[in-house]
C-alpha positions as CSV (number, residue, x, y, z in Angstrom):
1,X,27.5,2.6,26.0
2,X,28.7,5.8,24.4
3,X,25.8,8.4,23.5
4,X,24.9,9.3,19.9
5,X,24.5,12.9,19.3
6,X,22.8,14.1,16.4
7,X,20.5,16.8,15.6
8,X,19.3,19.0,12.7
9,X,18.1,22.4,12.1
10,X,15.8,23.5,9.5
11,X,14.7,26.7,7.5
12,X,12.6,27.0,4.1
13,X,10.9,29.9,2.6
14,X,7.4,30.8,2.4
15,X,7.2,31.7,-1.5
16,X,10.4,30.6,-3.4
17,X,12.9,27.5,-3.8
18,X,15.2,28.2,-0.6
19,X,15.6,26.2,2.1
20,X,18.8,25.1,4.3
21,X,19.8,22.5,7.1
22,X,22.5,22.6,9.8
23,X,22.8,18.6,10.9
24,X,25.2,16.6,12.8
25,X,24.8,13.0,12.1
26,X,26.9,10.1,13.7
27,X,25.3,6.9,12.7
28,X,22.4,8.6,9.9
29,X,23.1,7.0,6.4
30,X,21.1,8.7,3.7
31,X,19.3,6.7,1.5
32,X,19.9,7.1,-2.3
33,X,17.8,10.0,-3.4
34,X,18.3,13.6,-5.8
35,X,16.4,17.1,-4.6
36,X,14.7,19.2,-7.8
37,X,17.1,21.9,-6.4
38,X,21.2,22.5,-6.2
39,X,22.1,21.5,-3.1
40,X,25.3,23.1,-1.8
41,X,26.6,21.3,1.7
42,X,29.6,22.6,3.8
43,X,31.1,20.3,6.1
44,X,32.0,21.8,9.1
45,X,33.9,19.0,10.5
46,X,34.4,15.4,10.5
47,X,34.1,13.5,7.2
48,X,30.8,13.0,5.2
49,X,31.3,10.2,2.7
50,X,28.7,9.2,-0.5
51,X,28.2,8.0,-3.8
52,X,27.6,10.3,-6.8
53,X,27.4,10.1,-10.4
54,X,29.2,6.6,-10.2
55,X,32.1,7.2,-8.2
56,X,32.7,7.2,-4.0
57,X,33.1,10.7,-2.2
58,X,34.4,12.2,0.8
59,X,33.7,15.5,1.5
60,X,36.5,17.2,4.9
61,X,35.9,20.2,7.2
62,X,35.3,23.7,4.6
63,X,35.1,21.8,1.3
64,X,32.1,21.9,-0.7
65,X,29.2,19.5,-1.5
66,X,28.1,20.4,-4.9
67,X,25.0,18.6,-6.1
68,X,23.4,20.0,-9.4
69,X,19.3,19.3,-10.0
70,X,18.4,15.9,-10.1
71,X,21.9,14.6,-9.2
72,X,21.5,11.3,-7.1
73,X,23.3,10.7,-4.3
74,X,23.7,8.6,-0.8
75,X,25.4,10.0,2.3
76,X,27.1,8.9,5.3
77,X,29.6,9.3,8.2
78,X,32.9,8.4,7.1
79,X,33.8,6.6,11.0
80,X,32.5,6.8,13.9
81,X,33.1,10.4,14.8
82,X,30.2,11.5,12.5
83,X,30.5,15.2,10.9
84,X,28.5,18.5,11.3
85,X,27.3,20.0,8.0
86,X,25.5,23.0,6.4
87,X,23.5,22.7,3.1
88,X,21.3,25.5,1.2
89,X,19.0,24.0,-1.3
90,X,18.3,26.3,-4.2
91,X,15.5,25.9,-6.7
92,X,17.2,26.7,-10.6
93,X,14.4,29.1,-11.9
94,X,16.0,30.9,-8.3
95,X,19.3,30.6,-9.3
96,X,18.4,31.2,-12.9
97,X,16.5,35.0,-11.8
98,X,19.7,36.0,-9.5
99,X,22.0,35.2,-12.9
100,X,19.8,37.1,-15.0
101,X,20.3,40.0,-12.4
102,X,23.8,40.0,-12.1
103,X,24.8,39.6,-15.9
104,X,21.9,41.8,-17.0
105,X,20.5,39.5,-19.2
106,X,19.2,35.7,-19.5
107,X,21.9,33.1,-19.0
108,X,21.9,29.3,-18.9
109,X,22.1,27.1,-15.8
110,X,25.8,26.4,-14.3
111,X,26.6,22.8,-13.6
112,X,29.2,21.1,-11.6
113,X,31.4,18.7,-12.6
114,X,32.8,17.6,-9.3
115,X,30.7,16.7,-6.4
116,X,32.9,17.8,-4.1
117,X,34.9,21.2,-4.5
118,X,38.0,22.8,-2.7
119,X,36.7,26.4,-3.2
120,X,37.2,28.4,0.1
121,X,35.5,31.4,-1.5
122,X,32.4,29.7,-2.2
123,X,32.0,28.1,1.1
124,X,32.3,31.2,2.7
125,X,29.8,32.9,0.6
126,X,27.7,29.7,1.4
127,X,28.6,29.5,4.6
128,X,27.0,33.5,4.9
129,X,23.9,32.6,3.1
130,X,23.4,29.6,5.2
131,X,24.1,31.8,8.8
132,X,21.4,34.5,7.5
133,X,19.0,32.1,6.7
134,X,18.7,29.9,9.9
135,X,19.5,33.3,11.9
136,X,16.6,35.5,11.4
137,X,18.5,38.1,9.3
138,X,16.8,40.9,7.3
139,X,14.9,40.0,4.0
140,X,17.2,42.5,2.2
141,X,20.6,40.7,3.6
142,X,19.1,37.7,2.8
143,X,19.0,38.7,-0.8
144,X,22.0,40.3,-0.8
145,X,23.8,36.3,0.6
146,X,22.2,34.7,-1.9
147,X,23.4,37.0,-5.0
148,X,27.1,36.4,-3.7
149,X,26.6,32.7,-2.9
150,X,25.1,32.7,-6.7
151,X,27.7,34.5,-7.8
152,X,30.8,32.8,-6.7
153,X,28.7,29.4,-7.6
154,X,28.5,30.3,-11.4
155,X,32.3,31.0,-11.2
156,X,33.8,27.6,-10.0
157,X,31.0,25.9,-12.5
158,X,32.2,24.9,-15.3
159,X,29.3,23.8,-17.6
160,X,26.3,25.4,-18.8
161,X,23.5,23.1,-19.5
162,X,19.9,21.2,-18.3
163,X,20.8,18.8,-15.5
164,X,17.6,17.0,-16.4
165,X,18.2,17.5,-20.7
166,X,21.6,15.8,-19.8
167,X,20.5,13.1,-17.9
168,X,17.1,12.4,-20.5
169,X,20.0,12.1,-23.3
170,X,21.1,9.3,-21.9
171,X,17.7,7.6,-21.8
172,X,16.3,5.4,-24.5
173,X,13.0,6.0,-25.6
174,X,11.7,2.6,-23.5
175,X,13.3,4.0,-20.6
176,X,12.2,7.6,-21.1
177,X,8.4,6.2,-21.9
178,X,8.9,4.0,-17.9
179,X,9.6,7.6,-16.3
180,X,6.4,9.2,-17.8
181,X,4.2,6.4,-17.0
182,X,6.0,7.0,-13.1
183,X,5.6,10.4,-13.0
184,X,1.6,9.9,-14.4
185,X,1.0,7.5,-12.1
186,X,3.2,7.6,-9.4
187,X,0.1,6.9,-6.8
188,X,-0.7,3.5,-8.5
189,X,0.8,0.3,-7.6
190,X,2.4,-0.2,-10.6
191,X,4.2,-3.9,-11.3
192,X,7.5,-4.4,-12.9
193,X,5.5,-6.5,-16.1
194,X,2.8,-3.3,-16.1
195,X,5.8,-1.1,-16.1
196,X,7.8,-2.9,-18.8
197,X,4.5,-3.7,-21.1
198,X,4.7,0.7,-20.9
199,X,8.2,0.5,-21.9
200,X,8.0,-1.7,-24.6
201,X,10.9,-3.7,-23.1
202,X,12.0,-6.5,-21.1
203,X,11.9,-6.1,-17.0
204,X,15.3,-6.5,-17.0
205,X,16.3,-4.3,-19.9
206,X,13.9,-1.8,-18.1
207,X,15.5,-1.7,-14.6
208,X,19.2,-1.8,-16.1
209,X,18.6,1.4,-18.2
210,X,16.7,3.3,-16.3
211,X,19.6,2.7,-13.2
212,X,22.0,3.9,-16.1
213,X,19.7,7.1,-17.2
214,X,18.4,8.1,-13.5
215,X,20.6,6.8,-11.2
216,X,18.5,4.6,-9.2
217,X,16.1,2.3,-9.6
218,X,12.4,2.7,-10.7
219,X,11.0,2.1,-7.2
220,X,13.1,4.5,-5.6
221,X,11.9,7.0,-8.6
222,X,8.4,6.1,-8.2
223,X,9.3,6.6,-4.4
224,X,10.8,10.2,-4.8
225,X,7.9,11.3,-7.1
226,X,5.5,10.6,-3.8
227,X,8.5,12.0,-1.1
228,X,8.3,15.0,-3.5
229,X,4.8,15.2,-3.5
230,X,4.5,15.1,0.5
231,X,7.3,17.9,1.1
232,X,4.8,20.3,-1.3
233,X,1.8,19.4,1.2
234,X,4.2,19.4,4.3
235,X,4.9,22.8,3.4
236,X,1.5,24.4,3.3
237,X,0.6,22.7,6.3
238,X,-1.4,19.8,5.7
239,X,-1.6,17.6,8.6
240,X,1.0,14.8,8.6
241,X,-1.4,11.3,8.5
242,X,-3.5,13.5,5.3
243,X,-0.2,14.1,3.5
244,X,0.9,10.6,4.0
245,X,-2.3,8.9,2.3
246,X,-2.6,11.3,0.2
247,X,0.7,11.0,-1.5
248,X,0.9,6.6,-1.5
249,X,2.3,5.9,2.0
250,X,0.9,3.4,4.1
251,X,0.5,4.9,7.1
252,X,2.0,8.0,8.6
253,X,4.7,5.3,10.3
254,X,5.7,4.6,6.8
255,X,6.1,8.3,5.4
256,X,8.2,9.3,8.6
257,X,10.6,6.2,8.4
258,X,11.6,7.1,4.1
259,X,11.4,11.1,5.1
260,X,14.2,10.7,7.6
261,X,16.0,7.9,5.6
262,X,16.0,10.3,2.5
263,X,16.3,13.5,4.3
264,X,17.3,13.7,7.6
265,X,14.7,15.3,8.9
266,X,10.9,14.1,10.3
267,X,8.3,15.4,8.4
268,X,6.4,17.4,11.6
269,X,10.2,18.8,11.9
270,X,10.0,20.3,7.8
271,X,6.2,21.2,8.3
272,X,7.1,23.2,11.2
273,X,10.3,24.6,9.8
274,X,10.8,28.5,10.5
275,X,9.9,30.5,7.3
276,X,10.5,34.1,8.2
C-alpha cells in the first residue's frame, strides 16, 4: 500500500492579521469554508482544485490563489499526486494600513475578480513574503515583503470595494436578519423553524437565500462563527478542551475533526504556531 505524505507548516503573528501555511496534501479535501482575511496561495506543484464563487478551479505549479475576505471556497487535490502549496493570510485593516502607506493617503480595499491568477510577479513577491515569514527573518524585512507583496496585489486587482458590502447587497432583508440572529447567537442550538420564525420566512426560502447571499449554508455559517471564535482563543493560548466548550463543540474530538476539515491544520498545531 503506497504511503501518503502530507504535512503542514505554520506561522501567525503575535499582534496583527498575518499568518501563512506551507502544506502538502495528497488525499486532504477542504471543507467549504471563507477566512475574515485575503488569502493568497501559491502552488508549488501538482494541481489544487476547488469551488469558488460558483464556478470549478484549478490552480498549477506558480499560479496564484486569490481569495478576497469572506470569499467561500472548498479545496482539493486534483489526482492522486496531491500538490504542495504556500498561502499568506492577510487581515484587510493590514492591507488597508500598507495601502495607505504606499499611496500616501487612505484608499479603498482591492478585490479580485478571478480566483485563480497567472501573475508571475505577484507570486514571487508572495512567494518572498511567505519564505520570510516561516524562516525567521528580521521584523524590518518582514515589513519590507509585505509592502511589495501588497503592492503588486493592488496592481493585478481590479476592483475596489467591501467584500462583505458586496456580498450583504445580495442578501434580502429575511436573509440578512438569519445572519444577525447567527452571529448573536451562534453558541445556541438554534433550529431551522427558530431560525426562519427570525427571518420572517419560510425554512426553505431561508436556506436557498442565504446559500445564494453567503455561499453556504446556515449551519456551516453558524459553524464558522464558532471555528472563528476558537482560532481567537487558540491564539492566546487557551488550552484546547476550554476553547472547544467554550466556543459550541462537543468535545475537543469534535473541534479537532472540523479544524482540520476546514483548515488543514490541528488546533494544538495553530496554538503552537511560531510567532516571532
Amino acid at each position: 500500500m503506497e504511503q501518503v505524505v502530507e504535512w503542514s507548516r505554520y506561522w501567525r503573528s503575535a499582534d496583527r492579521p498575518l499568518e501563512a501555511m506551507h502544506a502538502r496534501f495528497e488525499r486532504h479535501a477542504y471543507h467549504r469554508h471563507s477566512h475574515e482575511t485575503y488569502s493568497f496561495g501559491v502552488t508549488e506543484d501538482g494541481y489544487q482544485a476547488f469551488r469558488c464563487r460558483g464556478g470549478a478551479h484549478t490552480s498549477a505549479a506558480g499560479m496564484v490563489i486569490a481569495f478576497n475576505p469572506d470569499d467561500p471556497h472548498d479545496g482539493h487535490p486534483a489526482d492522486e499526486l496531491g500538490f504542495t502549496y504556500r498561502i499568506v493570510h492577510i487581515g484587510p485593516e493590514l492591507v488597508a494600513d500598507v495601502l495607505a502607506d504606499i499611496a500616501d493617503r487612505p484608499t479603498g480595499l482591492p478585490l479580485f475578480d478571478s480566483p485563480v491568477v497567472a501573475d508571475p510577479v505577484l507570486a514571487r513577491n508572495l512567494r518572498g513574503l511567505h519564505a520570510a515569514l516561516l524562516d525567521g527573518a528580521s521584523a524590518l524585512r518582514r515589513d519590507e515583503l509585505l509592502t511589495a507583496a501588497v503592492g503588486a496585489m493592488a496592481a493585478r486587482a481590479s476592483t475596489r470595494a467591501s467584500t462583505r458590502r458586496l456580498r450583504a447587497s445580495t442578501a434580502t432583508g429575511a436573509v440578512e436578519r438569519a445572519r444577525r440572529r447567527l452571529e448573536d447567537s451562534y453558541l445556541d442550538d438554534v433550529g431551522a423553524d427558530d431560525l426562519a420564525r427570525a427571518a420572517g420566512c419560510s425554512r426553505f426560502a431561508l436556506y436557498r437565500g442565504f446559500r445564494r447571499a453567503y455561499g453556504m449554508a446556515p449551519s456551516d455559517y453558524r459553524r464558522q462563527l464558532r471555528l472563528r471564535a476558537a482560532r481567537r482563543r487558540l491564539a492566546r493560548g487557551d488550552a484546547i478542551g476550554d476553547v472547544a466548550a467554550a466556543t459550541g463543540f462537543a468535545d475537543q474530538a469534535h473541534l479537532t475533526r472540523w479544524f482540520v476539515r476546514c483548515y488543514g491544520m490541528t488546533p494544538g498545531g495553530f496554538r503552537g504556531a511560531r510567532t516571532d
